[in-house]
N, C-alpha and C positions, 0 to 999 in steps of 0.2 A: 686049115680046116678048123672051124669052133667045135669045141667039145660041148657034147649038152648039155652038159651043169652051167654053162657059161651062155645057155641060150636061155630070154624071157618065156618066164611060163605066160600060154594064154590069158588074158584079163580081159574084162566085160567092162568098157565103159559105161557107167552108168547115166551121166551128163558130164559138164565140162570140168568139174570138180571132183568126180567120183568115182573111183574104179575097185574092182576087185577081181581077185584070183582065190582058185583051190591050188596049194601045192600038192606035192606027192605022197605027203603023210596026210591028205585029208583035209589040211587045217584053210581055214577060210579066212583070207585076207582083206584088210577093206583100207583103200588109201585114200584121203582127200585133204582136200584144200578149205580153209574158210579165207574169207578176204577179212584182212586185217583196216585196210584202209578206209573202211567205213567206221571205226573205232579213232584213228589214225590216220587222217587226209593226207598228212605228209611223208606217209608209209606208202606212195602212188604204186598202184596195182602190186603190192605187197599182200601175201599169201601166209596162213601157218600152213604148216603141213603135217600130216601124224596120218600114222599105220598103226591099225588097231587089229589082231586075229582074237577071233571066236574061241571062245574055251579057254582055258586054263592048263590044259596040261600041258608039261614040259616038249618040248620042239627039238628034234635035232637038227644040228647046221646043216642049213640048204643055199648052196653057192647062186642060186636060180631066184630064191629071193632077191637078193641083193641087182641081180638084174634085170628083174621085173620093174622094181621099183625105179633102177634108173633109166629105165625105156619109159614109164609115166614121166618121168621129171625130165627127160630132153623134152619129150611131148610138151612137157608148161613152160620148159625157156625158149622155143620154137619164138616165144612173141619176145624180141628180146628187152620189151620195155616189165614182164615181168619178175618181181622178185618174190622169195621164198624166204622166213623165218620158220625156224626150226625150236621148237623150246621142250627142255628133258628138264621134269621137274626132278625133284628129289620125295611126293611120295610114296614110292616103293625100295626108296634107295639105291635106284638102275641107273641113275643119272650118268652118271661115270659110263658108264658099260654102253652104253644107246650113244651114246654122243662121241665114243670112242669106234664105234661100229660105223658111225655114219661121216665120221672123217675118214676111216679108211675105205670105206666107200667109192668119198670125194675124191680121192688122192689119187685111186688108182683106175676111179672111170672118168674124172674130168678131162676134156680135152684141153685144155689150158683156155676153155672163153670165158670162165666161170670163178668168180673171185665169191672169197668166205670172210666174213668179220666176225669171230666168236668174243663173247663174253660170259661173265659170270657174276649174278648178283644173289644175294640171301640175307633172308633176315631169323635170325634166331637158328632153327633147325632146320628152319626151308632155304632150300636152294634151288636157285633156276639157271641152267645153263643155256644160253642161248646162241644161237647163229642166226647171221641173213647170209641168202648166196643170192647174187645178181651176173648177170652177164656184166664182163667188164668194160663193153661198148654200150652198156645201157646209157641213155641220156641222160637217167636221171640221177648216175650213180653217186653224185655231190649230192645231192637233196638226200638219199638213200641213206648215207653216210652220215650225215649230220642227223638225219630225223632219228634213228636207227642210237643215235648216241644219247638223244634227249631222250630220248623211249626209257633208255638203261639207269638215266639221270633221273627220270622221274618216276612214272606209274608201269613201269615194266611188266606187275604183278595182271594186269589187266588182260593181257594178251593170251594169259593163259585160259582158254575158250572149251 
């Protein structure tokens, strides 16, 4: 039997990009995708993704998050030619903590179809931490892989949208 912390809270698709929830404290979640590959042709059907809530005040751990969000994201590798870049900047200095939150995430709701390439580039005080996840049967996951390394090699800084 699932225990309810470990069931998605309801979310309102908005289009094919855009979803959002209220969790149980109220706070208003908003998830989406921007396509990268219209910056980045050789990034095919590459996504950023980012969860953005409403307000500012402080949140307590809600295990229901975490499975909302990866109920949206089977929903976007459904297509398995899509992939997904992830980028945790450094300014509010969460970078670490967000990108630590969202591997263990990975770790422990991937079913093993889903491969991660992380890296980390900065310049000066800024830092970007980045990932792409693609299914590991995607077709294009050489192009993915390569494009994904020149991205890091050269104008990295661009993607942040």
């Amino acid at each position: 039997m699932v225990s309810p912390s470990q069931l998605p809270y309801e979310y309102r698709k908005i289009d094919e990009l855009n979803y959002e929830f209220v969790n149980k404290h109220g706070i208003k979640y908003h998830l989406f995708f921007m396509p990268v590959f219209e910056l980045y042709p050789d990034l095919l059907n590459t996504y950023s993704f980012s969860i953005e809530r409403e307000g500012t005040n402080p949140h307590p751990i809600d295990l229901r998050i975490a499975a909302t969000v990866v109920d949206v994201l089977r929903r976007f590798f459904q297509n398995v030619e899509n992939a997904m870049i992830m980028v945790c900047d450094s300014t509010d200095c969460k970078q670490q903590k967000r990108r630590n939150l969202f591997d263990r995430w990975f770790h422990f709701y991937n079913d093993g179809t889903l491969m991660t390439i992380n890296a980390e580039v900065g310049e000066g005080d800024y830092e970007l931490l980045l990932s792409i996840y693609f299914k590991k049967n995607n077709p294009y996951k050489q192009q993915l892989i390569k494009a994904f390394g020149d991205l890091l090699a050269n104008d990295c800084y661009e993607i942040v949208i």
